[in-house]
C-alpha positions as CSV (number, residue, x, y, z in Angstrom):
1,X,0.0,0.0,0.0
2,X,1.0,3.6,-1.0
3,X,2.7,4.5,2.4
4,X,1.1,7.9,2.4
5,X,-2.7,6.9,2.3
6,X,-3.9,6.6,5.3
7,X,-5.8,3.8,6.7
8,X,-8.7,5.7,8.1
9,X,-11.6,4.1,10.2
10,X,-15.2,3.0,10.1
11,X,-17.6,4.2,12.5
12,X,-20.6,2.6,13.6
13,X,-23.3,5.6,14.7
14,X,-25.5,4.4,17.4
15,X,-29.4,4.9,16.3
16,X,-29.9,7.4,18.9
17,X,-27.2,10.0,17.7
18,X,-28.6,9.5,14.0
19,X,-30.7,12.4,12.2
20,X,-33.1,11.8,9.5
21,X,-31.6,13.6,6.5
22,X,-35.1,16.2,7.0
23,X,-33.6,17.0,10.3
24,X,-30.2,18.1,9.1
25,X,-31.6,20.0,6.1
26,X,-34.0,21.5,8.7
27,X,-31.7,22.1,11.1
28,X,-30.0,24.4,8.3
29,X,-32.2,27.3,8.2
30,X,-33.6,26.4,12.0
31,X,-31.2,26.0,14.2
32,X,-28.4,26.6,12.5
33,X,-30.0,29.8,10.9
34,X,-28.3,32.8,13.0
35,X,-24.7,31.5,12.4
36,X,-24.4,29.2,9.4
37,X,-27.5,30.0,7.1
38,X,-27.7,33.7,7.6
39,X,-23.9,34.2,7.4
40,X,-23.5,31.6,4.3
41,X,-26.7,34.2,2.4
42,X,-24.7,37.0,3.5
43,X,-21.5,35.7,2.0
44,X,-23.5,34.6,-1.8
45,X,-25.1,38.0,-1.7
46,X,-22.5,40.2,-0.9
47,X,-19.4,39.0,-3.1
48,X,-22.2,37.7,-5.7
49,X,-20.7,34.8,-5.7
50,X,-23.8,32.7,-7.6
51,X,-25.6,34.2,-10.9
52,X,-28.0,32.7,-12.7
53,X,-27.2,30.4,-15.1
54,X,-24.5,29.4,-13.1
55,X,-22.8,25.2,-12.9
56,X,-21.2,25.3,-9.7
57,X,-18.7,22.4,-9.0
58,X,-18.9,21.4,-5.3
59,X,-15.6,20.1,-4.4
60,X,-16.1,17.3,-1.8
61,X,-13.7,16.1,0.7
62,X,-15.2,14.4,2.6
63,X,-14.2,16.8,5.4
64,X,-16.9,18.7,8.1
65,X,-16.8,22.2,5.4
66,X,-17.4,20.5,2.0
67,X,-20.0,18.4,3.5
68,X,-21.8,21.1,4.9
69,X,-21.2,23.5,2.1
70,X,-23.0,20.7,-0.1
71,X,-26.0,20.8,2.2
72,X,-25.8,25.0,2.3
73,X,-26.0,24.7,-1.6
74,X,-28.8,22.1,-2.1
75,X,-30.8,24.8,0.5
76,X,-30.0,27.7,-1.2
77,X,-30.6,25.8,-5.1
78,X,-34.2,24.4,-3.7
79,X,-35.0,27.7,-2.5
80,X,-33.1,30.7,-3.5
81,X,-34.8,32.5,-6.3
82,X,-31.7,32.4,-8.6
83,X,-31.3,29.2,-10.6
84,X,-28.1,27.4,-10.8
85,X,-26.8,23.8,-11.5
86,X,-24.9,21.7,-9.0
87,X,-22.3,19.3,-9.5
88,X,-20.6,17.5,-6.7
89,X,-16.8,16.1,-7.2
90,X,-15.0,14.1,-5.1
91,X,-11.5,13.4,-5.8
92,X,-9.5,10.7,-4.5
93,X,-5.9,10.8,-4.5
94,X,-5.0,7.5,-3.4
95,X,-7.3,6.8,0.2
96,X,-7.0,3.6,1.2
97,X,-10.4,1.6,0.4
98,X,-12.1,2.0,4.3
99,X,-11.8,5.8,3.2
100,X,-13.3,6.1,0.3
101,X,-16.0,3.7,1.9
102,X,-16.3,6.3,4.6
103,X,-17.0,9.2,1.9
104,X,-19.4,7.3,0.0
105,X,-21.5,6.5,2.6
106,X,-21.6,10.1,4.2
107,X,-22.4,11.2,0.8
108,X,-25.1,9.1,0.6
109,X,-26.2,9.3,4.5
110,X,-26.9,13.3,3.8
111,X,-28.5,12.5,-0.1
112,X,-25.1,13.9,-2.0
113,X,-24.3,12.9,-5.5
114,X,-21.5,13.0,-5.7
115,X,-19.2,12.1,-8.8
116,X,-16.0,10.5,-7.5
117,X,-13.1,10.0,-9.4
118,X,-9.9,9.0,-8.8
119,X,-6.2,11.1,-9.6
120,X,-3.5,9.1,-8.0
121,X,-2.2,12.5,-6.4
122,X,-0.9,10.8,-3.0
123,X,1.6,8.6,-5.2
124,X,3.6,11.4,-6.9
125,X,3.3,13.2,-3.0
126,X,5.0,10.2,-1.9
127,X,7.8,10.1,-4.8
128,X,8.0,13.7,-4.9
129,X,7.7,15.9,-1.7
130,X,7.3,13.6,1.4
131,X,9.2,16.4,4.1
132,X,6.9,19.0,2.5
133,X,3.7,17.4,1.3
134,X,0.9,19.5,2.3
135,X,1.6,22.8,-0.2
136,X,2.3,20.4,-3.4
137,X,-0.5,18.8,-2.7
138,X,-3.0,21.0,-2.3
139,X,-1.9,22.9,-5.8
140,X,-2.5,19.4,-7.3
141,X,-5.9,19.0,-5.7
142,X,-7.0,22.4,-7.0
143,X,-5.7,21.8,-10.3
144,X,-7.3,18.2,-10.1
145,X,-10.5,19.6,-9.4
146,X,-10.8,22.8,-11.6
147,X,-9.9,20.0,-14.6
148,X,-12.8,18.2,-13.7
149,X,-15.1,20.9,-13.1
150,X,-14.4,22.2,-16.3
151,X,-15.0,18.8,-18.2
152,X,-17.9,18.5,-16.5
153,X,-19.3,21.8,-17.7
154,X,-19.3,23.7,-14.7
155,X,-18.2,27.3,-14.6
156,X,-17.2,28.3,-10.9
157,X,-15.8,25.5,-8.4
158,X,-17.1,26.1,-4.7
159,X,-14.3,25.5,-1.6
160,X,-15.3,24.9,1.8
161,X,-12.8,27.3,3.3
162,X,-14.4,29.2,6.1
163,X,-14.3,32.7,9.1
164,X,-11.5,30.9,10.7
165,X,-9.3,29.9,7.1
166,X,-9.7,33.5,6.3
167,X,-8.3,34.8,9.5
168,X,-5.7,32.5,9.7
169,X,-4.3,32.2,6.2
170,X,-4.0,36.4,7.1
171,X,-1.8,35.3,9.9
172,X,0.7,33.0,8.4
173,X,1.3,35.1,5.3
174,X,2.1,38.1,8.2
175,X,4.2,35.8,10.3
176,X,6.0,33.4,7.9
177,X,6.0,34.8,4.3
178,X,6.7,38.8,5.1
179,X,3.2,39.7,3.5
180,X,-0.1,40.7,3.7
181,X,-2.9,38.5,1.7
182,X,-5.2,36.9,2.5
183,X,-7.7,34.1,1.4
184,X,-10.4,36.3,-1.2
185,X,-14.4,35.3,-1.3
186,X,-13.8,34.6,-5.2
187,X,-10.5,34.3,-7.9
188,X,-10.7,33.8,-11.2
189,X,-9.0,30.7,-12.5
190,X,-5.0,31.6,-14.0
191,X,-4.8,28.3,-16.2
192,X,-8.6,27.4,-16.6
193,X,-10.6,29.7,-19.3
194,X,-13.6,30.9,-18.0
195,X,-13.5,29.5,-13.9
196,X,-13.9,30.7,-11.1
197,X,-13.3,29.9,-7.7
198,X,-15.8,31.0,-4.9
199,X,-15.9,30.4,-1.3
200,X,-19.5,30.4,0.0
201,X,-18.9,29.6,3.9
202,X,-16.8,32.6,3.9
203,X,-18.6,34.0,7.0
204,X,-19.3,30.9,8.4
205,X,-16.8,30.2,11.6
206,X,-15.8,26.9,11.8
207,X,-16.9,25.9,15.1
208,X,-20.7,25.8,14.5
209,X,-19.8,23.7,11.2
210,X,-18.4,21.4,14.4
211,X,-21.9,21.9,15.8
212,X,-23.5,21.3,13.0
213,X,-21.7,17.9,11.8
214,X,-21.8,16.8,15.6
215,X,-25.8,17.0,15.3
216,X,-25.6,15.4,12.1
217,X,-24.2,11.8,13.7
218,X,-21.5,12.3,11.4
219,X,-18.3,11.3,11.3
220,X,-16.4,13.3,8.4
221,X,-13.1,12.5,6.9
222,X,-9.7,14.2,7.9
223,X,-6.6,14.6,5.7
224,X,-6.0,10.7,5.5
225,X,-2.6,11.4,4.5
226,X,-0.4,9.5,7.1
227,X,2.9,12.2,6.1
228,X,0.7,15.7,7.2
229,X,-0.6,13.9,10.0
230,X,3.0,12.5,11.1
231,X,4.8,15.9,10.9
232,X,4.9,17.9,14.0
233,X,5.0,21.7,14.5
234,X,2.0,21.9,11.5
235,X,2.0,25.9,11.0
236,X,-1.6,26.3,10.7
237,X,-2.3,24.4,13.7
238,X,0.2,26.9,15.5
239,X,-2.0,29.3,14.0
240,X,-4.7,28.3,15.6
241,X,-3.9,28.0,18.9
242,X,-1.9,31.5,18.6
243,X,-5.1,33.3,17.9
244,X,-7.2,31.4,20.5
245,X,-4.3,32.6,23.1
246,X,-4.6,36.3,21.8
247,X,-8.8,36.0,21.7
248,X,-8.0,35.5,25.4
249,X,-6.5,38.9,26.0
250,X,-8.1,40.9,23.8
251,X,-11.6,40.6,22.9
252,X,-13.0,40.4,19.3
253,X,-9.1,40.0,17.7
254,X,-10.3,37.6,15.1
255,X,-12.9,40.1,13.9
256,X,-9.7,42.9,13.8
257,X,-8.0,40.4,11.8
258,X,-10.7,39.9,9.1
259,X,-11.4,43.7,8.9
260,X,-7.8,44.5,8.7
261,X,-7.8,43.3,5.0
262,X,-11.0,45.6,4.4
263,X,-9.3,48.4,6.0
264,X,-6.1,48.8,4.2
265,X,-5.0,52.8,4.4
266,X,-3.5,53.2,1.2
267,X,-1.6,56.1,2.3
268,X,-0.3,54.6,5.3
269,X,1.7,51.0,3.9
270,X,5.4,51.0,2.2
271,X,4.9,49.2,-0.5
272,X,2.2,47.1,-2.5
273,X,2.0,44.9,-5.7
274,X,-0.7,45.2,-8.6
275,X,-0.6,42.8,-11.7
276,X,2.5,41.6,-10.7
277,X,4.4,45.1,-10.3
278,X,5.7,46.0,-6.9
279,X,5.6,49.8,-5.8
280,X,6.5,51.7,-3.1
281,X,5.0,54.8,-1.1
282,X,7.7,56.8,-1.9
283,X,6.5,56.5,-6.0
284,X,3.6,58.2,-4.5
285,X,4.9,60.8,-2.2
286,X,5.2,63.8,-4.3
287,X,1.9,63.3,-6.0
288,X,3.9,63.2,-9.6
289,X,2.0,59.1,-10.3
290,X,-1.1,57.6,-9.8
291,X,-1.6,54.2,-10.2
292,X,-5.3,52.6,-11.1
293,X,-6.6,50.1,-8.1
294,X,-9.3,48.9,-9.8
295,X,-9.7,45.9,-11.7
């Protein structure tokens, strides 16, 4: 067996934590409705991120976000009043078979159809970049998926990223790459004509998708790459727990964080880069240049 797919697990739900699949999708716009639903609206309507017409690829991990952000989208398909197409994708790079039995059967348990398909991505990991995995990796997934997405006639490919993503992808590009970016709401595909990524559960923080999956009975998927999960020191995770020590001392930081990249003073940074060009205040400073923002 591939030495980087994981063996993953089977998990037998007891009857009494099950939900029928009208409870979840009820629990949606119910329970759920102040803090995933609304916010999930919010984040479509905002960054209009679905237009008519549209053929959104759902990419499906497996994972807690894509599961839910299939559900969020069946919701909003059955009863927004913009029509749209949905395709669900599931790759799999190499999961060893208990896991790929786990995704189907979540998929089915919560009435996904999902298309799976299979793109040997864990073997050239393995060959290729075992100390570093996780960023080669997930530019091959993208790539993977966009492909497919676009053979199957979609135009936009949805990502389950989420709040806390947003916030922390800020962070690490601050504290380990020496820049500010962060994760946008929607990109237009570099190598693919015509696609375009979008990001739904933008709003949506990730621990009432925990709620949410917990109420479910369900037990998602995790990275089932036995490499990312055997390295220590994983910076995100460091991330995580730095921003959950600062939300300690001062209240509402995660919120600062996610403003910050609405708030940029452009009169008050040394230096930006548009289209690829890098500039500095001082091109500015006597007023002799101006440089269009705008797309």
């Amino acid at each position: 067996m591939n030495s980087i797919a994981g063996k993953g697990c089977e998990r037998i739900i007891p009857e009494e934590e099950k939900k029928s699949l009208q409870e979840i999708e009820r629990s949606i716009v119910k329970r759920y409705r102040k803090h995933i639903w609304s916010k999930f609206v919010k984040a479509v309507k905002q960054y209009n991120l679905i237009e008519e017409g549209d053929k959104i690829g759902v990419a499906i991990s497996g994972g807690k976000d894509s599961l839910l952000l299939a559900k969020l989208l069946q919701e909003l398909q059955k009863h927004g009043q913009v029509p749209f197409e949905l395709e669900f994708i599931a790759m799999d790079p190499g999961y060893h078979p208990h896991v790929r039995k786990l995704l189907e059967e979540n998929c089915e348990y919560l009435n996904i159809p999902v298309y799976i398909y299979e793109s040997g991505i864990f073997d050239v990991i393995d060959e290729k970049s075992r100390e570093y995995p996780c960023y080669l990796c997930a530019r091959m997934r993208r790539g993977s998926l966009y492909a497919k997405a676009q053979e199957l006639g979609c135009n936009k490919l949805a990502l389950g990223h989420h709040y806390n993503d947003v916030i922390e992808t800020t962070l690490l590009n601050v504290l380990y790459a020496g820049n500010f970016k962060t994760m946008m709401p929607k990109l237009k595909a570099n190598n693919f004509e015509n696609m375009e990524l979008i990001r739904p559960m933008y709003f949506i923080e990730e621990d009432y998708i925990r709620r949410f999956i917990n109420y479910s009975g369900i037990w998602p998927l995790n990275c089932a790459c036995m490499v990312a999960a055997e390295k220590i020191g994983n910076k995100r995770y460091e991330i995580k727990d730095l921003i959950k020590e600062l939300k300690e001392k001062f209240d509402g930081v995660d919120k600062s964080i996610f403003k910050a990249a609405e708030n940029i003073s452009m009169d008050a940074i040394l230096g930006f880069e548009k289209d690829g060009k890098k500039y500095t205040f001082q091109d500015f400073y006597d007023g002799d240049k101006e440089i269009e923002i705008r797309d």
